[in-house]
ZANU-49156 format. One line per field, with one value per atom (N, C-alpha, C): residue number from 1; residue in three letters; x, y, z. Coordinates in steps of 0.2 Angstrom, whole numbers, plus 5000, padded with zeros to 4 digits. Layout:
<pts>
i: c(NUM | ...)
aa: c(ALA | ...)
X: c(X | ...)
Y: c(Y | ...)
Z: c(Z | ...)
</pts>
This chain:
<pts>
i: c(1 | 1 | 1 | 2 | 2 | 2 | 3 | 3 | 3 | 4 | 4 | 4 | 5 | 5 | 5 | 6 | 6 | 6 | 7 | 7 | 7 | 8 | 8 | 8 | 9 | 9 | 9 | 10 | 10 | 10 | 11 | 11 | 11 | 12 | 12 | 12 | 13 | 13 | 13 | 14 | 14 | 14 | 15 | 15 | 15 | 16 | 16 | 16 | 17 | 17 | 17 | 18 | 18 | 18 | 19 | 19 | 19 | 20 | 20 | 20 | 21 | 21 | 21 | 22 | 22 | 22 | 23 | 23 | 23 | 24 | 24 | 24 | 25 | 25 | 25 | 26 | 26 | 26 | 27 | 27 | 27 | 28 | 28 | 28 | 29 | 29 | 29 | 30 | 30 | 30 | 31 | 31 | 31 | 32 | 32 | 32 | 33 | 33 | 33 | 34 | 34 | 34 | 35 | 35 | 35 | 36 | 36 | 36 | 37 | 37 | 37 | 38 | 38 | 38 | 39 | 39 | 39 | 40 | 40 | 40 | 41 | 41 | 41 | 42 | 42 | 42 | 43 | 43 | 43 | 44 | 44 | 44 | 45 | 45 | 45 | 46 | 46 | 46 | 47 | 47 | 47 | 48 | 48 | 48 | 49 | 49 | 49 | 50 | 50 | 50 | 51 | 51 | 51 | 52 | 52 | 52 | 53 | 53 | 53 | 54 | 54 | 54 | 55 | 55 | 55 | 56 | 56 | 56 | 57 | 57 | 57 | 58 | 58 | 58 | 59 | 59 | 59 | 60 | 60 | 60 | 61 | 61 | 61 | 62 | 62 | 62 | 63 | 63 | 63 | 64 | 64 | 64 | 65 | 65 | 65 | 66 | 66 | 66 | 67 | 67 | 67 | 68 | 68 | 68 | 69 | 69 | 69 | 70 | 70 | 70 | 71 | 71 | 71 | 72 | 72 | 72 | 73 | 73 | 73 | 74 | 74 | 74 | 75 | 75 | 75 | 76 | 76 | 76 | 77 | 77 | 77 | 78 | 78 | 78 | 79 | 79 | 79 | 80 | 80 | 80 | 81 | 81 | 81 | 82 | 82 | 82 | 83 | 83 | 83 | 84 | 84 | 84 | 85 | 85 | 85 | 86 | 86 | 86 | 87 | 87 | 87 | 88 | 88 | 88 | 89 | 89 | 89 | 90 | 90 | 90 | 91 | 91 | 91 | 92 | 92 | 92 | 93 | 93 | 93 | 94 | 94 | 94 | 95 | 95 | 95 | 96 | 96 | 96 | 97 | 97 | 97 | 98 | 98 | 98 | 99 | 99 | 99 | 100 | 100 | 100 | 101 | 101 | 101 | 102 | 102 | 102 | 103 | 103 | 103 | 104 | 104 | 104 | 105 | 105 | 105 | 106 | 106 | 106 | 107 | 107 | 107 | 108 | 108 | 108 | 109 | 109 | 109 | 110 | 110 | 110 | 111 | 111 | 111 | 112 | 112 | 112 | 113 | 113 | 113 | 114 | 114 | 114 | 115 | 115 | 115 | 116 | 116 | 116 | 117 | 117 | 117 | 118 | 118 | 118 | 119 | 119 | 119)
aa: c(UNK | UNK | UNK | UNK | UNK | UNK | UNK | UNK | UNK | UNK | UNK | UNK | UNK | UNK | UNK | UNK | UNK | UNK | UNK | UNK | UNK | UNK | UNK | UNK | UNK | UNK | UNK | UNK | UNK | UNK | UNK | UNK | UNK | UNK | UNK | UNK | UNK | UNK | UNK | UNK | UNK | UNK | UNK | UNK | UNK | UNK | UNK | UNK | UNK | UNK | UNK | UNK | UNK | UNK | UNK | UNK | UNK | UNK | UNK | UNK | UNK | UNK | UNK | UNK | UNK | UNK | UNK | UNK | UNK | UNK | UNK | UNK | UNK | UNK | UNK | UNK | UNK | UNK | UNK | UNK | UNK | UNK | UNK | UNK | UNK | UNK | UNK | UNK | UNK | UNK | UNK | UNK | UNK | UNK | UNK | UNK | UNK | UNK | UNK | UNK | UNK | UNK | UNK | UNK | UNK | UNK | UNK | UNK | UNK | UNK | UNK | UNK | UNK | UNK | UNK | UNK | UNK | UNK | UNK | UNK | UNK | UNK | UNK | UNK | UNK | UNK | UNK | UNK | UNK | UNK | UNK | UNK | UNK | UNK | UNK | UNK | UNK | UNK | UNK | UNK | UNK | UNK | UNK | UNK | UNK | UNK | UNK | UNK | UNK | UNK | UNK | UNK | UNK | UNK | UNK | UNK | UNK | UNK | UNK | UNK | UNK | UNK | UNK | UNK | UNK | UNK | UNK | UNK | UNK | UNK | UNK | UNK | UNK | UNK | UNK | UNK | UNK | UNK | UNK | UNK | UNK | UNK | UNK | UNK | UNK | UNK | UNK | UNK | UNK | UNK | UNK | UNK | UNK | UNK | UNK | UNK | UNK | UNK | UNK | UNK | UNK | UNK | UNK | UNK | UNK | UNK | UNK | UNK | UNK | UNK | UNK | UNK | UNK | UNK | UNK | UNK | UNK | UNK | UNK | UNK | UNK | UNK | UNK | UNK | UNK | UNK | UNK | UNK | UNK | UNK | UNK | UNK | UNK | UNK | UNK | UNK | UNK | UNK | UNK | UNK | UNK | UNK | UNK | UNK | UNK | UNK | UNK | UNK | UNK | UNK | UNK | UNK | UNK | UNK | UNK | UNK | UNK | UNK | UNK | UNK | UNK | UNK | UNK | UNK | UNK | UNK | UNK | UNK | UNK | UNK | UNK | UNK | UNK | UNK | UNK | UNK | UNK | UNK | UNK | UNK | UNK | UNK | UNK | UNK | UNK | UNK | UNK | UNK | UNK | UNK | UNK | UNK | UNK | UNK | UNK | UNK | UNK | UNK | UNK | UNK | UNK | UNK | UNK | UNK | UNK | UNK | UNK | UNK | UNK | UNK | UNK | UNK | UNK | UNK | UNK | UNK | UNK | UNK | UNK | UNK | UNK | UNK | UNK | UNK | UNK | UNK | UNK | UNK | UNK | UNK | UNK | UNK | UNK | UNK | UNK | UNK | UNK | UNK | UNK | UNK | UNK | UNK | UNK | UNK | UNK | UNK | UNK | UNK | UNK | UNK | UNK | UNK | UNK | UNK | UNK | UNK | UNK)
X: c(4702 | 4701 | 4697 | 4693 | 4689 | 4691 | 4690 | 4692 | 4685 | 4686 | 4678 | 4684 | 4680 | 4682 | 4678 | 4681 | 4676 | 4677 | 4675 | 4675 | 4668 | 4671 | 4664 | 4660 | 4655 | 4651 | 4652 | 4646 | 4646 | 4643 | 4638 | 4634 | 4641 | 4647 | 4650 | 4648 | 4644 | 4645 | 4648 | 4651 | 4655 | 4651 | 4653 | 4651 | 4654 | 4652 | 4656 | 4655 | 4659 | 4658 | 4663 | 4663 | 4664 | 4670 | 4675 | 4680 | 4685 | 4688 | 4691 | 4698 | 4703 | 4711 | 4711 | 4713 | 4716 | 4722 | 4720 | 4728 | 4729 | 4736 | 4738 | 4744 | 4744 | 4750 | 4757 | 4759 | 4767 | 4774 | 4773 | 4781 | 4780 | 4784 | 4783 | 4786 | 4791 | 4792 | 4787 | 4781 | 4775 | 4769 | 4767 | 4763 | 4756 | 4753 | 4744 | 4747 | 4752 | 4752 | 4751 | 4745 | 4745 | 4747 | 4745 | 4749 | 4746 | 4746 | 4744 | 4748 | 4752 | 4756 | 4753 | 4756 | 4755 | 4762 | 4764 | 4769 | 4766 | 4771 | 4768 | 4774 | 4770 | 4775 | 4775 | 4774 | 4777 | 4770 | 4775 | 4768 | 4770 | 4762 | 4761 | 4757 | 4759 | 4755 | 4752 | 4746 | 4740 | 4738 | 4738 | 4735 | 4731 | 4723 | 4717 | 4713 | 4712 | 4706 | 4699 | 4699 | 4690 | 4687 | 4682 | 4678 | 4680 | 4687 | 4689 | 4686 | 4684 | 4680 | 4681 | 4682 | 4685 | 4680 | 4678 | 4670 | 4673 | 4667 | 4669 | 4673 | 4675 | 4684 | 4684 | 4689 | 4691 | 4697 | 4699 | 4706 | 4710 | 4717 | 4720 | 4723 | 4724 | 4727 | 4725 | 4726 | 4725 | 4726 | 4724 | 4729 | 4723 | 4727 | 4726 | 4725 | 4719 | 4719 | 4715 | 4721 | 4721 | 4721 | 4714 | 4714 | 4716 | 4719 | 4725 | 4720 | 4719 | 4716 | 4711 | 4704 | 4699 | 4694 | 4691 | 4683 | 4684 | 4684 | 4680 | 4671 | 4670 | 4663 | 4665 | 4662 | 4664 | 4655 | 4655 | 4648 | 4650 | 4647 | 4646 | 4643 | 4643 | 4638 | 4632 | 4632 | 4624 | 4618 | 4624 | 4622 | 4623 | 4626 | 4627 | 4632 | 4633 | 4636 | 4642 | 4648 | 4649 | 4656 | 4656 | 4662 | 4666 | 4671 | 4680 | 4684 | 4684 | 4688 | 4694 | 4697 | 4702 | 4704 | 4709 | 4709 | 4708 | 4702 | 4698 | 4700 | 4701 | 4704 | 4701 | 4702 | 4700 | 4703 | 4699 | 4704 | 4700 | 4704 | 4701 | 4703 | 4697 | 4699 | 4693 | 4690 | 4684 | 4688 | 4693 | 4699 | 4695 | 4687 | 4684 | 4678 | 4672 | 4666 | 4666 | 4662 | 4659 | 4664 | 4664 | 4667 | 4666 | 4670 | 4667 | 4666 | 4664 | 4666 | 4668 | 4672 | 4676 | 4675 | 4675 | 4672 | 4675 | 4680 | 4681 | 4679 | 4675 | 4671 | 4672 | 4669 | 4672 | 4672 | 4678 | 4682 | 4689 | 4691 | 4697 | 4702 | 4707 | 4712 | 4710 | 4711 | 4710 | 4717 | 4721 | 4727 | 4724 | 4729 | 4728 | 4735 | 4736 | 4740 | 4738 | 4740 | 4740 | 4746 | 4743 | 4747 | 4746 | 4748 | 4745 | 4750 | 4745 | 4749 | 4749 | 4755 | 4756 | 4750 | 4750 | 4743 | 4748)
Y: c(4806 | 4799 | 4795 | 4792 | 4788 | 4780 | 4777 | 4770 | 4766 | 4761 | 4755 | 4753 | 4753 | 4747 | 4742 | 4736 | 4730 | 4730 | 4728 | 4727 | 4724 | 4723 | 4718 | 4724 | 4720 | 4725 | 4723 | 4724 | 4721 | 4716 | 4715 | 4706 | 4701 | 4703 | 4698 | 4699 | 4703 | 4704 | 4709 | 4706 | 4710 | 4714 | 4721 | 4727 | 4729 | 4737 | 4739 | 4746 | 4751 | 4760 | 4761 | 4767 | 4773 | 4777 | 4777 | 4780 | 4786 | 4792 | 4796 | 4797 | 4797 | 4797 | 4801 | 4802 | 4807 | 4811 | 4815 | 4818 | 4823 | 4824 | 4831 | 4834 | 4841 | 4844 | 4839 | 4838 | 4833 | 4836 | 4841 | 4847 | 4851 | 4857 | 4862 | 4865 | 4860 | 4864 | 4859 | 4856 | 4857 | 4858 | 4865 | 4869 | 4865 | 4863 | 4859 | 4852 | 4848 | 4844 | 4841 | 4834 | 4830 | 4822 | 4821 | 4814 | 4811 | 4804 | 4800 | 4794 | 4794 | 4785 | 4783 | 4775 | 4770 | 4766 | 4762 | 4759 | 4753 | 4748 | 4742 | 4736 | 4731 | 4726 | 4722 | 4722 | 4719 | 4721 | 4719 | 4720 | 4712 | 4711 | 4704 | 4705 | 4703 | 4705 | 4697 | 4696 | 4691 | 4691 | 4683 | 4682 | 4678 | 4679 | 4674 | 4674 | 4669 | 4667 | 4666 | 4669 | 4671 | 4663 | 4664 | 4657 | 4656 | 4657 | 4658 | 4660 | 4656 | 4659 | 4658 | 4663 | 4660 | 4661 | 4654 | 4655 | 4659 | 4661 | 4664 | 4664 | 4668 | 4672 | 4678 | 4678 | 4685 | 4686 | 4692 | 4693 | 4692 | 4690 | 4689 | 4692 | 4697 | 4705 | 4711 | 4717 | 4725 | 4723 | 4722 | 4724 | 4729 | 4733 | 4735 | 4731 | 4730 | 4725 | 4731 | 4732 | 4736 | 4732 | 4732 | 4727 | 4733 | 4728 | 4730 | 4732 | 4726 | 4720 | 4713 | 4716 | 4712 | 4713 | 4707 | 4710 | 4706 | 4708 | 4703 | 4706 | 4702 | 4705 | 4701 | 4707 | 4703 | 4704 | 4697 | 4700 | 4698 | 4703 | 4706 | 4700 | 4700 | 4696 | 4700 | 4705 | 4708 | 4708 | 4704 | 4703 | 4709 | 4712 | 4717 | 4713 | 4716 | 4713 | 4719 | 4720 | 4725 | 4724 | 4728 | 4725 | 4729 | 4726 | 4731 | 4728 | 4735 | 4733 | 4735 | 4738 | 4742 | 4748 | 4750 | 4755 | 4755 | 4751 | 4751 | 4747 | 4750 | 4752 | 4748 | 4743 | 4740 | 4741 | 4743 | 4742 | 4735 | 4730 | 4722 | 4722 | 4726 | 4726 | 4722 | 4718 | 4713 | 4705 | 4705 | 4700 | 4696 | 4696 | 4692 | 4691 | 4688 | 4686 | 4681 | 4682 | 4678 | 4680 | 4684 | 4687 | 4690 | 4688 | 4689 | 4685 | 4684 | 4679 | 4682 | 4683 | 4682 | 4680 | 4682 | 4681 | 4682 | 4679 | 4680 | 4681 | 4689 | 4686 | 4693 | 4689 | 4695 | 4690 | 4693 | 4686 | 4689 | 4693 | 4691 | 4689 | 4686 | 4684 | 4690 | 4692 | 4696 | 4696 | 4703 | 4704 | 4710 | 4710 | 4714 | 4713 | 4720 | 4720 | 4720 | 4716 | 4718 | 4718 | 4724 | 4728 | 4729 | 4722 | 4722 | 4730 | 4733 | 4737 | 4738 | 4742 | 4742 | 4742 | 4740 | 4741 | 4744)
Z: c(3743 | 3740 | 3745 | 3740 | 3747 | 3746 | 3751 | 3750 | 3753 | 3753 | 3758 | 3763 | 3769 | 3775 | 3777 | 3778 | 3780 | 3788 | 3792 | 3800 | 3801 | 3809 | 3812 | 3817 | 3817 | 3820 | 3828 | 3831 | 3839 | 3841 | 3832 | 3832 | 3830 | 3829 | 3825 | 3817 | 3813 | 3806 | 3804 | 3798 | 3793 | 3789 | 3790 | 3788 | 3783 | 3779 | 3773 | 3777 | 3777 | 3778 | 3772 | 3769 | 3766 | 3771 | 3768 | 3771 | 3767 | 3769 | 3767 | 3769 | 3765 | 3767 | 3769 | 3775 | 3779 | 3776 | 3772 | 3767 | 3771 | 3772 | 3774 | 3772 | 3772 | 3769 | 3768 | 3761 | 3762 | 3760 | 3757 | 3757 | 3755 | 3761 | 3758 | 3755 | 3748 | 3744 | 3736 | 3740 | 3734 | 3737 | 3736 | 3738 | 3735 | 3738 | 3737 | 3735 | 3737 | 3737 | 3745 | 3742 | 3750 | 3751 | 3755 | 3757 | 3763 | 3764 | 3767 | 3768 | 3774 | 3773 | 3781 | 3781 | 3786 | 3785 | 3792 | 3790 | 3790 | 3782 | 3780 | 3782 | 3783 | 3784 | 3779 | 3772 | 3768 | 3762 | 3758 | 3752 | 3746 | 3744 | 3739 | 3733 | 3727 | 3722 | 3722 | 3722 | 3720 | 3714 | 3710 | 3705 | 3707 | 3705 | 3705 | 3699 | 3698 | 3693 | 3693 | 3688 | 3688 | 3690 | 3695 | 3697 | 3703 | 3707 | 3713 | 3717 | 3723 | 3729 | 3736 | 3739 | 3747 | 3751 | 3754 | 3758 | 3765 | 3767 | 3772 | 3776 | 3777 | 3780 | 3782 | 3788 | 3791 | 3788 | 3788 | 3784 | 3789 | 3788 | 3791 | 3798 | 3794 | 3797 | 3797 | 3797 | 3794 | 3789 | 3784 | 3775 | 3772 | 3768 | 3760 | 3756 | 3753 | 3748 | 3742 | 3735 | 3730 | 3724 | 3721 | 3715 | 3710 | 3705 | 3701 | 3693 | 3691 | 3686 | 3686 | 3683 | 3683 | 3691 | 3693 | 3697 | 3703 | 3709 | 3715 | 3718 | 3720 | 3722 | 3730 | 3736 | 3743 | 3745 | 3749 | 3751 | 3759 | 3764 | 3767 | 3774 | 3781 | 3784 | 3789 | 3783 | 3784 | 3776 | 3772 | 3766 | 3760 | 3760 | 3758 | 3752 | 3746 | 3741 | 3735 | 3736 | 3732 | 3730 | 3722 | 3719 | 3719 | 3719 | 3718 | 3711 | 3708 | 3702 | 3701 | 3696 | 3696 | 3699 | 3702 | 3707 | 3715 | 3715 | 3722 | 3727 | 3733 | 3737 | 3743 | 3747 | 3752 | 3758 | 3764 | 3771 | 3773 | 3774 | 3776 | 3784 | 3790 | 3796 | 3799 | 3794 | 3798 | 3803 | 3807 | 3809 | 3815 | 3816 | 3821 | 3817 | 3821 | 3820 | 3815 | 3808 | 3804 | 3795 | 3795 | 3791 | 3784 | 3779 | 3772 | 3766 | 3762 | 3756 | 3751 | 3747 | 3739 | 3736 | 3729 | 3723 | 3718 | 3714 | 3708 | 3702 | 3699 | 3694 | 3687 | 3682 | 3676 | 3672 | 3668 | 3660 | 3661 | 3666 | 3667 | 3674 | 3675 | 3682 | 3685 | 3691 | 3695 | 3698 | 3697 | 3700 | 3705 | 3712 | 3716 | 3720 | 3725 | 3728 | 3737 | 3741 | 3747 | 3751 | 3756 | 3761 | 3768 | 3769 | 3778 | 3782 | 3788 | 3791 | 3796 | 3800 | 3807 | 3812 | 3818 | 3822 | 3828)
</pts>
């Protein structure tokens, strides 16, 4: 499974990489079954509304942010622009420089789940 990560670079811009779960064998009594955990310190279901937009910000924390339901579009502080819809899977590890902005957009609320995690 591949996910996006945001982080900063060593100018202080927020970046986007292409990342792959680390899955590795998870019982052996299910043969080709795999798995990937982290420990979480808590998890939040978000409701936001299409039009919503958070200017520029660093995440707070480590989180997983997994939209659920509806579109954000995150742009980037090398300009880079790309949407997360359904499914898709955010590592939000940009927690210095200049950051990112958020965008709520589509015709419907944007539900998502975040999952800040261990460091």
């Amino acid at each position: 499974m591949a996910f996006v990560r945001i982080y900063t670079d060593d100018q202080g811009r927020s970046k986007f990489e292409e990342m792959l779960t680390p899955f590795e064998p998870s019982n052996p009594a299910e043969p080709g079954a795999m798995a990937f955990s982290q420990k979480a310190t808590s998890i939040t279901f978000r409701s936001q509304p299409v039009g919503l937009v958070q200017d520029w910000h660093t995440a707070p924390r480590r989180q997983y942010v997994i939209t659920l339901r509806g579109m954000a579009e995150i742009e980037t502080g090398n300009g880079e622009i790309r949407h997360f819809g359904p499914g898709d899977v955010l590592l939000a590890d940009d927690l210095a420089g200049g950051g990112h902005v958020t965008r709520v957009i589509g015709t419907e609320t944007r539900l998502s789940v975040t999952i800040p995690i261990e460091t």
